[in-house]
C-alpha positions as a Markdown table, in Angstrom:
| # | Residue | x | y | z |
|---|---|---|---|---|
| 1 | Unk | 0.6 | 119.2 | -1.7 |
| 2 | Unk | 0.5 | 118.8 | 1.9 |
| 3 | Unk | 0.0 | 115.7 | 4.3 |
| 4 | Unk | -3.2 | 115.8 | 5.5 |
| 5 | Unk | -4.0 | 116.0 | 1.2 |
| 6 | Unk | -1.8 | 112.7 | 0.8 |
| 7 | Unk | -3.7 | 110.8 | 4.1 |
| 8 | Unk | -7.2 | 112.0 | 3.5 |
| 9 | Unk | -6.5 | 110.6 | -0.6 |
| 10 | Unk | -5.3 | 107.3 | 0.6 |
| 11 | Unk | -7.7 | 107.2 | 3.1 |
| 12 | Unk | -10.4 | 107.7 | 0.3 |
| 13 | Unk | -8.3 | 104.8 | -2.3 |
| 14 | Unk | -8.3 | 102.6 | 0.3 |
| 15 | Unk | -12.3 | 102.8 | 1.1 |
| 16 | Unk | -13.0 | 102.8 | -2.3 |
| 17 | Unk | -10.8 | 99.7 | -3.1 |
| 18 | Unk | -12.7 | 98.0 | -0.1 |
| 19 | Unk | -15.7 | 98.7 | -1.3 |
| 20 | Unk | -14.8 | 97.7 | -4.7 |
| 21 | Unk | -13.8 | 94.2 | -3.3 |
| 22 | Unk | -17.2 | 94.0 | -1.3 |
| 23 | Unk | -19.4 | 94.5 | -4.4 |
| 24 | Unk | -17.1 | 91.9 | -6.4 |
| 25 | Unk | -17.4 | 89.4 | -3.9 |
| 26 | Unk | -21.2 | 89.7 | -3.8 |
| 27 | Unk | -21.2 | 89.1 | -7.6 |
| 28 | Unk | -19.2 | 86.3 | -7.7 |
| 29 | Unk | -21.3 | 84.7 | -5.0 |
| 30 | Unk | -24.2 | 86.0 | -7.0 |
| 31 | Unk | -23.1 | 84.2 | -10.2 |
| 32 | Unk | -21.8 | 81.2 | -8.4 |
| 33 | Unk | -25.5 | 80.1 | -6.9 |
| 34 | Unk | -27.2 | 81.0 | -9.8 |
| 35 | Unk | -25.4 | 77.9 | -11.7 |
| 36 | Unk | -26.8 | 74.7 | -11.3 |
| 37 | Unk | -26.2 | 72.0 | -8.2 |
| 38 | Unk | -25.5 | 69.1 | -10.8 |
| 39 | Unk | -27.1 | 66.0 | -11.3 |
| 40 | Unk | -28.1 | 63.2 | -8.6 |
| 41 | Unk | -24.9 | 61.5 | -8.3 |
| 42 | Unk | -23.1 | 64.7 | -7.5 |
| 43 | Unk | -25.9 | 66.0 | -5.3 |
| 44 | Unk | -25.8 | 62.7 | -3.0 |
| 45 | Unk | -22.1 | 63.5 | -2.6 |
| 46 | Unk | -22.2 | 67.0 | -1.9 |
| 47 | Unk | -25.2 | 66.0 | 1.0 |
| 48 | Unk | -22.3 | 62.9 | 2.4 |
| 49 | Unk | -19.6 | 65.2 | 2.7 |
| 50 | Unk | -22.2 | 68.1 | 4.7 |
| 51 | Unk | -22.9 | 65.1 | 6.6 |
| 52 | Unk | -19.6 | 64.5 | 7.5 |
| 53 | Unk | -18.1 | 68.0 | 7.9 |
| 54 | Unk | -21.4 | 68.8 | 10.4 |
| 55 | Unk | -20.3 | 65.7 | 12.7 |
| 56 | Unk | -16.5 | 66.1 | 12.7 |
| 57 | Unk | -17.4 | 70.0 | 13.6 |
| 58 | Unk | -19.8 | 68.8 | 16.2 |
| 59 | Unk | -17.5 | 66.5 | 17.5 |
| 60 | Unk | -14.1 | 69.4 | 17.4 |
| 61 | Unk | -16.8 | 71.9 | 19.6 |
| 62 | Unk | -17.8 | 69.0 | 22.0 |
| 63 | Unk | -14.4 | 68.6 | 22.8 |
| 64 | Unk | -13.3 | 72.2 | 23.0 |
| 65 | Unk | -16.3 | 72.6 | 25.1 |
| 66 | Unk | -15.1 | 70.1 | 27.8 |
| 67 | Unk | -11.6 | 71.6 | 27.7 |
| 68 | Unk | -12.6 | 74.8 | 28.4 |
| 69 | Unk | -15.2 | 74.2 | 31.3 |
């Protein structure tokens, strides 16, 4: 076997092994949104915490913003 044999196999493992993880990550988001958001109690929670992340994210660009003007 030569080296350009060795590089052009690992080159081929390694794509394949990517797109291996692509297509596995795809079906666990898949099968992750196809399960149900829970009942109302968890749902008004879920909606609070959004809330919250969106204005503390808001907030952390506003300021980065200003800093870098």
């Amino acid at each position: 076997m030569n080296l350009s044999f060795l590089l052009n196999n690992a080159l081929s493992i390694g794509i394949g092994a990517g797109i291996l993880s692509i297509l596995y990550g795809i079906f666990l988001s898949l099968l992750v949104l196809s399960k149900p958001r829970g009942d109302k109690k968890m749902n008004e929670i879920a909606d609070a915490v959004s809330e919250g992340a969106s204005a503390y994210l808001k907030r952390q660009y506003s300021v980065v913003a200003i800093i870098g003007v």
